[in-house]
N, C-alpha and C positions, 0 to 999 in steps of 0.2 A: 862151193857146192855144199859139202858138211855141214858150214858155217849159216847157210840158209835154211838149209833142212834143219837144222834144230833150232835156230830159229824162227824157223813155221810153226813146228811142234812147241813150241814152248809158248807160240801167243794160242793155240788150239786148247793147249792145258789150260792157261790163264784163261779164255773164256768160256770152257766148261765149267771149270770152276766158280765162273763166276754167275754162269747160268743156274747154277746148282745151285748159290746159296739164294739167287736170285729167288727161285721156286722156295725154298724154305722159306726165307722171307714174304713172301705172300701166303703160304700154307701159315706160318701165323701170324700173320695180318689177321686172316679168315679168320682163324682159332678166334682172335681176341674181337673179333666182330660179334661171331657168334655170343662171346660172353657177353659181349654188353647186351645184347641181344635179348638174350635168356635171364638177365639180371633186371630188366625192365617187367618182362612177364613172369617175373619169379616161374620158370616153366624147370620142376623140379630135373624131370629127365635129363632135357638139355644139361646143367648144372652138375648134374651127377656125372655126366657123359664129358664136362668137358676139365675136372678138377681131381685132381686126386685124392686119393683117399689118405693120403700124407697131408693136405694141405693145412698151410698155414695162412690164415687170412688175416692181418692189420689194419682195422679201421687209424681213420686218423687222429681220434680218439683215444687213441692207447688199447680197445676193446682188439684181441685175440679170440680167433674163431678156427675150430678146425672143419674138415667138411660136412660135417652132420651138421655142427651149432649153424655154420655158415648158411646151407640150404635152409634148417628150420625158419631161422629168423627171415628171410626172404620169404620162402612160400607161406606162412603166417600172418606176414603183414608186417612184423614190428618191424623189420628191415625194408623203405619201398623208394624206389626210384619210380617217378613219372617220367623221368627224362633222363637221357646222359648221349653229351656230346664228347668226345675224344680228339686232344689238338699238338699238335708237336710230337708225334708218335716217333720213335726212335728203337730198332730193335737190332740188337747186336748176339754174335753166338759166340759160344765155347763148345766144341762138342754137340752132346746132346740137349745141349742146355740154350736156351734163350733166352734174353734180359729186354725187356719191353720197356718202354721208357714213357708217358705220357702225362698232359695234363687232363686231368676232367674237369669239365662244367656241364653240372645237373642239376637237378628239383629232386627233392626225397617231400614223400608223406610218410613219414612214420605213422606206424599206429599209436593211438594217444597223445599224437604233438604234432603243432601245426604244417602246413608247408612249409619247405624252408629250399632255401639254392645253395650248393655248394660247389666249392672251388676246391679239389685237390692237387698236388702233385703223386702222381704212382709209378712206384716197380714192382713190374709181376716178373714170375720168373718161371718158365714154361719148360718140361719137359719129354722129349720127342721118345714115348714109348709106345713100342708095335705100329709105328707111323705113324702115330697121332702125337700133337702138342697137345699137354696134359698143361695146367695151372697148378705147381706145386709149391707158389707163396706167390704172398701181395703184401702190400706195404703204401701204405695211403699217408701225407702230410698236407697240411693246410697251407695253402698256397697265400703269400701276402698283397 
């Protein structure tokens, strides 16, 4: 009888537990929809709302941006996505911390230079403050 009751209790733990990460794992899903989201419409608010003000942004490029330079250069122009698609999403936690794992394939118009499609590999790395997932780094590579 023991032997059952704690093993009842012990798959009830396990699947709370795993409901629970299950809802974080969706709440940033969401987060990182939203971002792609707001990074098409350069729509500053969104951007501001959903990055911190720690952030560190990595083009793939070598170009480092913190949250200001980040937003500017999007709601500006010189930063522009027409498009972005998201594929192999992978997100793992530590704590308060989440590691987002994906590839993009988009269209950029920059300002002053042509269309062009891009293929990255990304790790963002989100942080769950006052219940929200915040964006507090990214990190973009050229995909071969």
């Amino acid at each position: 009888m023991k032997k059952t009751l704690f093993a009842s209790m012990m798959l009830l733990l396990l699947q709370s537990l795993s409901f629970a990460q299950g809802a974080e794992e969706r709440a940033v899903a969401s987060t990182v929809e939203k971002l792609r989201t707001a990074l098409i419409a350069a729509n500053e608010t969104e951007l501001k709302k959903l990055t911190s003000p720690s952030l560190t942004y990595g083009h793939s490029n070598g170009l480092i941006e913190d949250q200001k330079e980040f937003i500017r250069a999007l709601t500006s122009g010189e930063s522009k996505f027409t498009k972005i698609e998201l594929k192999d999403q992978t997100i793992t936690f530590s704590g308060d911390v989440a590691l987002v794992r994906h590839n993009l394939f988009g269209d950029t118009h920059n300002k002053g230079k042509d269309p062009a499609s891009v293929r990255l590999g990304v790790l963002m790395v989100f942080q769950k403050v006052k219940g929200n997932w915040i964006l507090l780094g990214r990190q973009a590579f050229k995909l071969l």
